[in-house]
TITI-161549 format. One record per residue (C-alpha): residue number from 1; residue in one letter; x negated, y negated, z. Coordinates in Angstrom, 3 decimals. Layout:
<atoms>
+-----+------+----------+----------+----------+
! pos ! code !        u !        v !        w !
+-----+------+----------+----------+----------+
! NUM !    A !        X !        Y !        Z !
...
+-----+------+----------+----------+----------+
</atoms>
This chain:
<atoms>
+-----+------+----------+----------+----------+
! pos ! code !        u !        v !        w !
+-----+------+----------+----------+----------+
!   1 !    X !  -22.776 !  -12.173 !  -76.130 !
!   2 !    X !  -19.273 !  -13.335 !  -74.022 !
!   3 !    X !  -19.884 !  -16.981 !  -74.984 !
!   4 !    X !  -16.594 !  -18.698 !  -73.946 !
!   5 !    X !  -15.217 !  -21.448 !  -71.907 !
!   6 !    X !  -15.327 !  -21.453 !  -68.352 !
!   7 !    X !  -11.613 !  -22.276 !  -65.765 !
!   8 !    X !  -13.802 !  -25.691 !  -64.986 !
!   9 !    X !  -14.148 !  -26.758 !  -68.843 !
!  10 !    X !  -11.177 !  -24.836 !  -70.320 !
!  11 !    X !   -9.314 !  -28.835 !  -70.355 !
!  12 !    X !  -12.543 !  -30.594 !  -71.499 !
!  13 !    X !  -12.198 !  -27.721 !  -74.095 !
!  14 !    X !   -8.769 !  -27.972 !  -75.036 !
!  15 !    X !   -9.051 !  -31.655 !  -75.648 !
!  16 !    X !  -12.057 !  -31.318 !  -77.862 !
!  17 !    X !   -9.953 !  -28.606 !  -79.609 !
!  18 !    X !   -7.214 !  -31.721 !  -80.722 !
!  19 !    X !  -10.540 !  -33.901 !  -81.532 !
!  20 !    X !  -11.707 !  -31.394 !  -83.947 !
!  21 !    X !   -8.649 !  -30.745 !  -86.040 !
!  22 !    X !   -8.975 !  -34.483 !  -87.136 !
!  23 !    X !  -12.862 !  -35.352 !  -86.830 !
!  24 !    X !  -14.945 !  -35.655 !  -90.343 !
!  25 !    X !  -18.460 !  -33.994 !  -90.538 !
!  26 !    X !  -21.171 !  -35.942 !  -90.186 !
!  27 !    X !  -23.125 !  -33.818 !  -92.555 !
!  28 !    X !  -24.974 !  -36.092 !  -95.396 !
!  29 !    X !  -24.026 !  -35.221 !  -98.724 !
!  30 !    X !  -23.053 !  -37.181 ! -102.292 !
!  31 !    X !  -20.181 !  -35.097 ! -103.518 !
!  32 !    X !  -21.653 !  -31.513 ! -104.069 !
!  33 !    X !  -24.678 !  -33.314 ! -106.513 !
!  34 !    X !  -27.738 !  -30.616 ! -106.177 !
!  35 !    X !  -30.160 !  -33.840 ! -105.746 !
!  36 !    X !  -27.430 !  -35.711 ! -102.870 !
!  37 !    X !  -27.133 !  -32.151 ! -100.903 !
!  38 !    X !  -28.611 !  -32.457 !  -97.232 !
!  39 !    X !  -31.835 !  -30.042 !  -96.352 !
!  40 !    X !  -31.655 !  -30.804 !  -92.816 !
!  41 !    X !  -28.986 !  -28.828 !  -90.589 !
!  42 !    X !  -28.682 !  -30.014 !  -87.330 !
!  43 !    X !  -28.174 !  -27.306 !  -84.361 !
!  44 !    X !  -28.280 !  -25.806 !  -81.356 !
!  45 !    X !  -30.375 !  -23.242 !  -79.644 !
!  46 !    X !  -29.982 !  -20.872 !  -76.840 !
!  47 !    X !  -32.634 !  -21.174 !  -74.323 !
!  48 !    X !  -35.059 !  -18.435 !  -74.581 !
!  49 !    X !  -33.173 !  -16.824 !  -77.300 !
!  50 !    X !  -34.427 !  -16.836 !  -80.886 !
!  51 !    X !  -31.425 !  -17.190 !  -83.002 !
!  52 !    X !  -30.814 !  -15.624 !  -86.506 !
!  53 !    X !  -31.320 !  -18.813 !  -88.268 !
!  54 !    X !  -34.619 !  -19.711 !  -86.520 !
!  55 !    X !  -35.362 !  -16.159 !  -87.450 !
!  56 !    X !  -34.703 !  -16.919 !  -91.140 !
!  57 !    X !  -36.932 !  -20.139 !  -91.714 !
!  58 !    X !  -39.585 !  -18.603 !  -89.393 !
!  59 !    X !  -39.827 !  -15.741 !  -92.171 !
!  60 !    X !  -39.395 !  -18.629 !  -94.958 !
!  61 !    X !  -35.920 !  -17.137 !  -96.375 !
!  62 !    X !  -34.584 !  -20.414 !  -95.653 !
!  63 !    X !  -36.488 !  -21.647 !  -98.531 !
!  64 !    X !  -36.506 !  -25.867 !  -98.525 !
!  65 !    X !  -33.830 !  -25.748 !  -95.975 !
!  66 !    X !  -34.996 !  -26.937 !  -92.599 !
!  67 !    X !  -33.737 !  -26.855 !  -89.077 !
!  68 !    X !  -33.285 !  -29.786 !  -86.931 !
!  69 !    X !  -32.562 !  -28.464 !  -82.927 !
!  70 !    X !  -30.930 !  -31.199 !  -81.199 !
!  71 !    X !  -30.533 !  -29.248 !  -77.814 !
!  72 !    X !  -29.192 !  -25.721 !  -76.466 !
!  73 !    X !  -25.528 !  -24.922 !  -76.570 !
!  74 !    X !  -23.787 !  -23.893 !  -73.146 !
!  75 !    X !  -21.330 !  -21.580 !  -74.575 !
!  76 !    X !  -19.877 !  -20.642 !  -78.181 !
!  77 !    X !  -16.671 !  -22.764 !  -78.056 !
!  78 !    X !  -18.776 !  -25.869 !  -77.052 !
!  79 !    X !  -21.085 !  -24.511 !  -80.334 !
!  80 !    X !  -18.497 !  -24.359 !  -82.347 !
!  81 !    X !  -16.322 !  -27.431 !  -81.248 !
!  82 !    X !  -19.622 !  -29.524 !  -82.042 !
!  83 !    X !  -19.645 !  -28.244 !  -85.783 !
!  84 !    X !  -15.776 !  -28.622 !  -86.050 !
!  85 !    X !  -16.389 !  -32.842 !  -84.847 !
!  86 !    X !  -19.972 !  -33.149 !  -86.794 !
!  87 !    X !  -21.992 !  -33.507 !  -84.154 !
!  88 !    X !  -24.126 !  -30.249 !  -85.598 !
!  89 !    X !  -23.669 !  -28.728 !  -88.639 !
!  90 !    X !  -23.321 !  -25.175 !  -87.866 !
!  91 !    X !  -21.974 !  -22.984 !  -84.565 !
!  92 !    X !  -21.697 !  -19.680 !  -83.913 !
!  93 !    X !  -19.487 !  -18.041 !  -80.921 !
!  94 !    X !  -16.953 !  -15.068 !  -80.631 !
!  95 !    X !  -14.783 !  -14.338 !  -82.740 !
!  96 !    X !  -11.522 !  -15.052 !  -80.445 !
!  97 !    X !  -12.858 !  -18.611 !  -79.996 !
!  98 !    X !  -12.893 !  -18.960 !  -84.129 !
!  99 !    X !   -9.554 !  -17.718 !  -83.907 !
! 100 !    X !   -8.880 !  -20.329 !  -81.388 !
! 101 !    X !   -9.995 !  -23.578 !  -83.032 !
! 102 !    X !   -9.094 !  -22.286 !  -86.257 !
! 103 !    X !   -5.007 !  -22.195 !  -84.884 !
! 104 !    X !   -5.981 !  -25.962 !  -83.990 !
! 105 !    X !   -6.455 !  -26.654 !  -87.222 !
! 106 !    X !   -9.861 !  -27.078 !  -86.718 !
! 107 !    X !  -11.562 !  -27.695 !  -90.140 !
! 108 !    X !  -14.203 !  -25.223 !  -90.119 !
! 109 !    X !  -14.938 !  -22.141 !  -92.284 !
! 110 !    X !  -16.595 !  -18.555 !  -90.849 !
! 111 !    X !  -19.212 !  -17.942 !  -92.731 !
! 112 !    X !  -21.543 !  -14.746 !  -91.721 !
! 113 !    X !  -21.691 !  -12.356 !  -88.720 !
! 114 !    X !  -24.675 !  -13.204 !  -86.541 !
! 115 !    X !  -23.642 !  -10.406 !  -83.510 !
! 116 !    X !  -21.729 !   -7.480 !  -82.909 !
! 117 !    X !  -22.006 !   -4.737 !  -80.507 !
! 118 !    X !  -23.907 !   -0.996 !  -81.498 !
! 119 !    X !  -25.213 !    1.486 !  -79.518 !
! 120 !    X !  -28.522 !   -1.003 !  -78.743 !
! 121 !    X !  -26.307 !   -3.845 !  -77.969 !
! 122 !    X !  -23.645 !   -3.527 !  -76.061 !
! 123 !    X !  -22.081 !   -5.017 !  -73.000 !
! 124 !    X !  -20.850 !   -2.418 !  -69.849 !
! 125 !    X !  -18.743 !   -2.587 !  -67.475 !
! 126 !    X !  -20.565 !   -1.250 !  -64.485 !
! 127 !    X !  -19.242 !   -0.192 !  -60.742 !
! 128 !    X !  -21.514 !    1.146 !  -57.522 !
! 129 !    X !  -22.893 !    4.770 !  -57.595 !
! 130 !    X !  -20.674 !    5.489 !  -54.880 !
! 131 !    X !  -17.516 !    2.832 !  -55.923 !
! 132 !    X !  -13.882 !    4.773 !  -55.672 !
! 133 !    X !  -13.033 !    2.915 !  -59.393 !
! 134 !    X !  -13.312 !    5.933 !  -62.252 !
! 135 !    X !  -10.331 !    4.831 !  -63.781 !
! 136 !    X !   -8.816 !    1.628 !  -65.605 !
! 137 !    X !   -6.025 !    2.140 !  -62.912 !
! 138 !    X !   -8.291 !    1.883 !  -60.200 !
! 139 !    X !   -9.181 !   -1.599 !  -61.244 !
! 140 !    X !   -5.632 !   -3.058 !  -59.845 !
! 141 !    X !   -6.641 !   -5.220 !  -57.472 !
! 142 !    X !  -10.066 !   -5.476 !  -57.982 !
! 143 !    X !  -12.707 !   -8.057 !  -58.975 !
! 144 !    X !  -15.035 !   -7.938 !  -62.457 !
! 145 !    X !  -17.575 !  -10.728 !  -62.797 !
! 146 !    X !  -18.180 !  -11.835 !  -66.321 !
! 147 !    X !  -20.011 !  -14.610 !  -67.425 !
! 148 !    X !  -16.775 !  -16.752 !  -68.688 !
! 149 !    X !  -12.891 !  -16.145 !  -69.161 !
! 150 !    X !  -10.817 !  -15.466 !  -72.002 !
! 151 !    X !  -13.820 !  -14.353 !  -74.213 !
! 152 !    X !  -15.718 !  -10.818 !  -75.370 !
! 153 !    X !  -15.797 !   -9.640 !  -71.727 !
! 154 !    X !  -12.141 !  -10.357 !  -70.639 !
! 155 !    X !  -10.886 !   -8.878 !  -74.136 !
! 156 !    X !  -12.967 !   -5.851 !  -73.652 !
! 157 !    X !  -11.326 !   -5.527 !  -70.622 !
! 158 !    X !   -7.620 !   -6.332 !  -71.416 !
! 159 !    X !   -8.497 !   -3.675 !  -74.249 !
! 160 !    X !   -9.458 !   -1.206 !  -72.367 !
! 161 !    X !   -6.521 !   -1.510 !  -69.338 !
! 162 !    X !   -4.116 !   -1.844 !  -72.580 !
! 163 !    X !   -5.389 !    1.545 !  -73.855 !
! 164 !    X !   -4.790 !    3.319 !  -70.913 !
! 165 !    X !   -1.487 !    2.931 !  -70.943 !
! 166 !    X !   -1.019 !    0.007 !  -67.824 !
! 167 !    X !    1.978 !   -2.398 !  -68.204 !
! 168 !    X !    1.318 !   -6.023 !  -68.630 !
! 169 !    X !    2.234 !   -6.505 !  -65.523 !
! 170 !    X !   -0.352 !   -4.206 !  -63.777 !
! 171 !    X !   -3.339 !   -5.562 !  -66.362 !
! 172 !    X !   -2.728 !   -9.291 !  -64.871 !
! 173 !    X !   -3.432 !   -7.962 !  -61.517 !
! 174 !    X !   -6.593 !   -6.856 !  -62.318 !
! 175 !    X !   -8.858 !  -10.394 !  -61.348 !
! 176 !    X !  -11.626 !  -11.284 !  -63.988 !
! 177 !    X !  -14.105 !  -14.109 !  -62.168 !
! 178 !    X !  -16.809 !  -15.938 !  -63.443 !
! 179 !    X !  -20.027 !  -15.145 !  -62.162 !
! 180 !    X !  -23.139 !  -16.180 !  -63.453 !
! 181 !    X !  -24.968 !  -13.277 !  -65.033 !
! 182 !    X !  -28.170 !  -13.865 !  -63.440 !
! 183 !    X !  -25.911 !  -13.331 !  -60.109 !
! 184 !    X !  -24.231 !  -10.477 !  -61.579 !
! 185 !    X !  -25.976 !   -7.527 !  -60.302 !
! 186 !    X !  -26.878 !   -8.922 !  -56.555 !
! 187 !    X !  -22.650 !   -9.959 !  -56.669 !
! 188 !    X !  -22.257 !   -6.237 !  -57.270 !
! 189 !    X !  -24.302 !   -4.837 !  -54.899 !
! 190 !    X !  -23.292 !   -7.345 !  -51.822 !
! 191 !    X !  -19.746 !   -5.955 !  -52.709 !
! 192 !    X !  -18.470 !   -9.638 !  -53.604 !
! 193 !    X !  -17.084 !   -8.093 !  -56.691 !
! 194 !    X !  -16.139 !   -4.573 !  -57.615 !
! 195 !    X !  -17.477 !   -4.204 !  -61.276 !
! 196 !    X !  -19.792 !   -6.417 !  -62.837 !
! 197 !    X !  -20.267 !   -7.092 !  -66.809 !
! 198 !    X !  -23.901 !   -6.481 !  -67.221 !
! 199 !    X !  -25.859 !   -6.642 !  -70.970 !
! 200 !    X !  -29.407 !   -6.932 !  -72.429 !
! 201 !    X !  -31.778 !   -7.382 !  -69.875 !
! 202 !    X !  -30.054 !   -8.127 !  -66.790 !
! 203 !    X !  -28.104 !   -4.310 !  -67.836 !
! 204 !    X !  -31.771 !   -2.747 !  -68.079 !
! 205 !    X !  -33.088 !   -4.141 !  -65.376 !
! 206 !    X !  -29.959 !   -3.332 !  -63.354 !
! 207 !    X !  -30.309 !    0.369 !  -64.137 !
! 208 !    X !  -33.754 !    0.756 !  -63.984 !
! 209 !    X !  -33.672 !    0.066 !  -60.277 !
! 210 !    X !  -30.601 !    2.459 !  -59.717 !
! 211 !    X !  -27.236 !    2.453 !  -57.583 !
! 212 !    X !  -24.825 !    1.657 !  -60.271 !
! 213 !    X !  -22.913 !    3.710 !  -63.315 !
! 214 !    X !  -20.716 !    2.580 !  -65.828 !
! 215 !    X !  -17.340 !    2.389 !  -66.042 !
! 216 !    X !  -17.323 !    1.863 !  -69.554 !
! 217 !    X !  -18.800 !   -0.035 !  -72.519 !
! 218 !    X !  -17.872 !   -2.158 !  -75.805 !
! 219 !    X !  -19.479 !    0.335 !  -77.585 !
! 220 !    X !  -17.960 !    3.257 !  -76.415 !
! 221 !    X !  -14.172 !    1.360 !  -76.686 !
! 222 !    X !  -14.537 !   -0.037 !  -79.807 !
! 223 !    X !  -17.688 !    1.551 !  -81.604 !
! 224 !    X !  -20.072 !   -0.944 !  -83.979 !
! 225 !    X !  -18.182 !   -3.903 !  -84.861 !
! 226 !    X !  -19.813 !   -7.827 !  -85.517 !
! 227 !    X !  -18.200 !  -10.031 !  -82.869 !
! 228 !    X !  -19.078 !  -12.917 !  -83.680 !
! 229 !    X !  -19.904 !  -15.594 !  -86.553 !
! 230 !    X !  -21.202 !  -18.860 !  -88.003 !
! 231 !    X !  -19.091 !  -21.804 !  -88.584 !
! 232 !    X !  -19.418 !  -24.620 !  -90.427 !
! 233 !    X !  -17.524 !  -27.797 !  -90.914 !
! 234 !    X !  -14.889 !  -27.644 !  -94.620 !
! 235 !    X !  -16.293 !  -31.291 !  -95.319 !
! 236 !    X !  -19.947 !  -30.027 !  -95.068 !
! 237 !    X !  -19.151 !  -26.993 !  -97.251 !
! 238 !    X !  -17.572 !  -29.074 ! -100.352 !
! 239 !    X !  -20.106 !  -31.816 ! -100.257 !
! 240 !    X !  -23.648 !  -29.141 ! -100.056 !
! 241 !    X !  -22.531 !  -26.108 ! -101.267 !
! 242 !    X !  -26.050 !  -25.172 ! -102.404 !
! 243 !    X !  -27.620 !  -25.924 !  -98.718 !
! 244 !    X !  -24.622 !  -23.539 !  -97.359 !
! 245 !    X !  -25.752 !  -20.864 !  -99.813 !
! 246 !    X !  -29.104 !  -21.158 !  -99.264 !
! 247 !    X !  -28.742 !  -21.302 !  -95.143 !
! 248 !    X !  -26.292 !  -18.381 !  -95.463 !
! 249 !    X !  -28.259 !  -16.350 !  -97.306 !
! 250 !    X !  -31.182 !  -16.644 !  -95.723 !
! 251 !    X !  -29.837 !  -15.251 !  -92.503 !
! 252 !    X !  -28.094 !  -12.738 !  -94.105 !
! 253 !    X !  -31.986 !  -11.773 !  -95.526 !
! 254 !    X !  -32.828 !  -11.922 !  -91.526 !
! 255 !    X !  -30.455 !   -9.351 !  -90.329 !
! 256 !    X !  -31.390 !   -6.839 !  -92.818 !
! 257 !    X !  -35.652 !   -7.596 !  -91.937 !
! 258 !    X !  -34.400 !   -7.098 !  -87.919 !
! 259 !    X !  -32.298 !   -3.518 !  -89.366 !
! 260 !    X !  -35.587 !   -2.480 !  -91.775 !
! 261 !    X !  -38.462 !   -3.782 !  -89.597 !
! 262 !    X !  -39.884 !   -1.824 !  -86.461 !
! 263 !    X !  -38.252 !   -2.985 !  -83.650 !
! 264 !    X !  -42.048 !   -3.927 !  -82.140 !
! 265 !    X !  -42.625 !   -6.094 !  -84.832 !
! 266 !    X !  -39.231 !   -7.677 !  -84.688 !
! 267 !    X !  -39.792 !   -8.511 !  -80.730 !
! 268 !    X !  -43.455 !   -9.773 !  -81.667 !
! 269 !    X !  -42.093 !  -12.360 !  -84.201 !
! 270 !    X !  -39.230 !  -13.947 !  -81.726 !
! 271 !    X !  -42.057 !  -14.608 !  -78.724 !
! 272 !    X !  -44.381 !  -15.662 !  -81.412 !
! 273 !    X !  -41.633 !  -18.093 !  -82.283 !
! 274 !    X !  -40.534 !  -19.059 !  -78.601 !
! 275 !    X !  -43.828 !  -19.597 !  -78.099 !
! 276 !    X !  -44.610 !  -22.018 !  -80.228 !
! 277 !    X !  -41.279 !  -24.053 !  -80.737 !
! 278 !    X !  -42.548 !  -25.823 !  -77.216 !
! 279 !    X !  -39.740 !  -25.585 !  -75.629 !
! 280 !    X !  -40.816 !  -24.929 !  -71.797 !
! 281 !    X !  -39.260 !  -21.350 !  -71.839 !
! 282 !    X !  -40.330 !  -17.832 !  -70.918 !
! 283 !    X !  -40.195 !  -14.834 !  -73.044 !
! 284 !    X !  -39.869 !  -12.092 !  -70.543 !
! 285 !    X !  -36.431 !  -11.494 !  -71.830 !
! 286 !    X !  -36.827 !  -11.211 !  -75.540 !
! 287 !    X !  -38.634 !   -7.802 !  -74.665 !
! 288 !    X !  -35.786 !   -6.274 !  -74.314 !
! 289 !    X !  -34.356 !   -6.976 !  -77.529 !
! 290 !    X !  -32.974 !   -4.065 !  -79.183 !
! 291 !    X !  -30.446 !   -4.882 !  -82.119 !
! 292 !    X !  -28.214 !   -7.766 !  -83.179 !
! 293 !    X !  -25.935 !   -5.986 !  -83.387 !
! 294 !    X !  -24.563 !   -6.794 !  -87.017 !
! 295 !    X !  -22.453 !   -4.076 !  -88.184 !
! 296 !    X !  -21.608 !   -5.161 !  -91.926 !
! 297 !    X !  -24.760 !   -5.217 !  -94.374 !
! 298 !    X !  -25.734 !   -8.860 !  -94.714 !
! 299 !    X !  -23.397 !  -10.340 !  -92.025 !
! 300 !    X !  -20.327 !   -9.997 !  -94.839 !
! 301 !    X !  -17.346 !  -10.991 !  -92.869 !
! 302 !    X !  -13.656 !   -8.502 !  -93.168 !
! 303 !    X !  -10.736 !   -9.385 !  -91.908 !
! 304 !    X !  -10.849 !   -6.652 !  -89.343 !
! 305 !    X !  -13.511 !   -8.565 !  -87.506 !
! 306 !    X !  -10.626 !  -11.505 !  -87.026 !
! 307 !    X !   -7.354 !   -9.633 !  -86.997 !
! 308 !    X !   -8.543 !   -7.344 !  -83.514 !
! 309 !    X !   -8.725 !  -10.715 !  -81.949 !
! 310 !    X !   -5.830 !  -12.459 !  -83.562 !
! 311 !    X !   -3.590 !   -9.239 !  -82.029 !
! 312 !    X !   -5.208 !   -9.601 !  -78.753 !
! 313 !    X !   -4.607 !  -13.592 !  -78.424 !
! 314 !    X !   -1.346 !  -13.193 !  -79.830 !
! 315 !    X !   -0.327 !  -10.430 !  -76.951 !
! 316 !    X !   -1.521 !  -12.404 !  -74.320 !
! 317 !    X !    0.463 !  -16.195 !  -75.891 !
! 318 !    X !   -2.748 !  -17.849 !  -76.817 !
! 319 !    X !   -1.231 !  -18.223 !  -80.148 !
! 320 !    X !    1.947 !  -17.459 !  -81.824 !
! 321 !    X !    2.373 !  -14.182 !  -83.892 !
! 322 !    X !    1.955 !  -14.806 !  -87.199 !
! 323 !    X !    0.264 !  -18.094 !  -86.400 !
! 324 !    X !   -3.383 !  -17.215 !  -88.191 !
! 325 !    X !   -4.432 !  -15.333 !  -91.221 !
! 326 !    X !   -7.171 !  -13.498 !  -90.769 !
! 327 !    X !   -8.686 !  -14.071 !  -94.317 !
! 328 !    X !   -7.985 !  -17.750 !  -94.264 !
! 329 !    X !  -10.497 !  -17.840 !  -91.370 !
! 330 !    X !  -13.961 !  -16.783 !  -93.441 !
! 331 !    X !  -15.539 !  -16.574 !  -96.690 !
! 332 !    X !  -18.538 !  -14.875 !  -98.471 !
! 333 !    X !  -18.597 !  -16.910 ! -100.884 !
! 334 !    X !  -21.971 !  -18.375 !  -99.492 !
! 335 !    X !  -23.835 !  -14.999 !  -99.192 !
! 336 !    X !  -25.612 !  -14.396 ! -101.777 !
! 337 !    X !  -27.806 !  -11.179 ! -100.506 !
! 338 !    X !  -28.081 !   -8.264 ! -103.172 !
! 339 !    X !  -29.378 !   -5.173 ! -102.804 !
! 340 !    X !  -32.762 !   -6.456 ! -104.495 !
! 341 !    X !  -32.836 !   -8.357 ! -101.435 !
! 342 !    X !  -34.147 !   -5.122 !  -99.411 !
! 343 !    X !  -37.717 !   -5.858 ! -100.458 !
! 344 !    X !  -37.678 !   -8.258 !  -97.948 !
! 345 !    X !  -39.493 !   -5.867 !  -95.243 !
! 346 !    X !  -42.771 !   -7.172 !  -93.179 !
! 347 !    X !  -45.030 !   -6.806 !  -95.884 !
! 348 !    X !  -43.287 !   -9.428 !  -97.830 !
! 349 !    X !  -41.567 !  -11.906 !  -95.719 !
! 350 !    X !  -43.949 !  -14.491 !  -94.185 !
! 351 !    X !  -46.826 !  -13.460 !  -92.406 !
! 352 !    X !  -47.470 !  -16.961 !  -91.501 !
! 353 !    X !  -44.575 !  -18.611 !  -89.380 !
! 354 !    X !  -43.769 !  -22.061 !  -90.150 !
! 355 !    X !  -43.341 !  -24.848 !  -87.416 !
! 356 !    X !  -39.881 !  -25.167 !  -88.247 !
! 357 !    X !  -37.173 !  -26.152 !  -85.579 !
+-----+------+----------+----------+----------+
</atoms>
């Protein structure tokens, strides 16, 4: 989920940032013509990850829409900074990073919710069994691993310090670090870091074999909430409107299967998937899979989802106050899901999955 830059890239990233606000899509398209509109979206994948849209052709709600995967992303902003210049034609990442390009004057549009946090997904925070930290004031001083800075994880925290009442001054002293989250857990438990930012999986696995407790979660802070969404280029949008509807719509058709389909099924479709896509990756992890996460019907965007994050960025002089709009950020104009659109349950999506991406 906490797919933002790293200290290393945050330049490279800044500098693609000014690239974006004046790049032009590369998207085909004849001037919005239903015949000149381009079927083929160009993307990227996480590796051994099936994302929503792969999800939504592989149950045919894509319709004559097809994916093109040109690679796996390594973080949200680098997703999203690739739709911004044209080089795909949709990304998805946190919110706070579409806040981010979007102050840029990136030219890209939010167009669905494709995560969020409930009580199946969620990120903790989590200390040793036997760790003296019970209380944000006991993290002063002390070192949580995430797997990048200034995204979900470090605004959970900041959050969390903020609403326990420390000053500014006493929030910068607590020391956020990148650490890999493979290397999370063994960080934690060698004592090279005091809490460690643990989710999915590597969070199961983690407490399965024991030792550790949480100091808190995103869930139990802020409840369900979608944290992140789907971009896509302003050029692109004016020039295939029908594609965009289409490719919207069909994921928002995917998140309500995942919320109406036996979680079973659900995790039997993505391997299925993995599996055949051929890309040289295991599925171990995709067993785990609980939720998306998704907290709006359909993936509809509000301008809470932005305006948390435009607060938070603003308080810490990523941007200036009053800098961003929250509903100049999105639109839903592209989602087309109606309530007749709840028939779309096992028995009626696909049974046979198509090659696809």
């Amino acid at each position: 989920m906490s797919t933002l830059i790293t200290p290393s890239s945050r330049r490279q990233f800044l500098t693609l940032l000014g690239l974006s606000a004046v790049a032009v899509s590369c998207g085909s398209g004849g001037g919005g013509a239903a015949k000149d509109q381009t079927k083929n979206l160009r993307y990227q994948g996480w590796a051994g990850s099936v994302i929503l849209p792969e999800l939504a052709e592989d149950l045919g709600f894509l319709e004559d829409v097809k994916l093109k995967w040109v690679g796996n992303t390594i973080s949200g902003p680098q997703d999203i900074q690739s739709a911004a210049t044209g080089q795909v034609d949709f990304g998805g990442a946190f919110n706070g990073a579409v806040v981010k390009l979007a102050a840029r004057k990136a030219p890209i549009t939010a167009v669905i919710s494709y995560y969020g946090v409930d009580k199946a997904a969620y990120n903790g925070f989590y200390v040793l069994k036997d760790s003296p930290i019970h209380s944000a004031r006991d993290l002063i001083g002390k070192k949580v691993g995430m797997n990048t800075l200034g995204a979900h994880s470090e605004a959970m925290l900041d959050i969390y310090l903020q609403r326990h009442g420390l000053s500014q001054a006493d929030i910068k002293k607590a020391e956020p670090l990148v650490v890999p989250p493979v290397n999370t857990e063994q960080s934690l438990r060698q004592k090279q870091i005091q809490v460690g930012v643990l989710g999915d999986i590597l969070r199961d696995k983690a407490l399965q074999t024991g030792g550790i407790r949480p100091l808190f979660t995103d869930y139990q802070l802020l409840g369900d909430f979608s944290a992140g969404t789907y971009v896509v280029n302003d050029r692109f949008l004016k020039e295939n409107p029908d594609t965009a509807r289409t490719f919207v719509t069909g994921i928002a058709r995917a998140i309500e299967w995942a919320r109406a389909t036996p979680r079973d099924e659900v995790v039997a479709r993505q391997i299925e998937i993995v599996k055949r896509r051929g890309r040289n990756e295991g599925t171990a992890p995709l067993k785990y899979w609980k939720s998306f996460g998704v907290a709006e019907t359909a993936g509809r965007i509000t301008d809470k989802e932005f305006q948390l994050w435009i607060d938070w960025l603003a308080k810490r002089g990523d941007i200036e106050k009053g800098q961003v709009k929250a509903s100049d950020l999105y639109t839903n104009e592209f989602n087309a899901y109606s309530r007749k659109d709840k028939a779309d349950t096992p028995s009626t999506a696909k049974t046979t999955s198509k090659s696809g991406s």
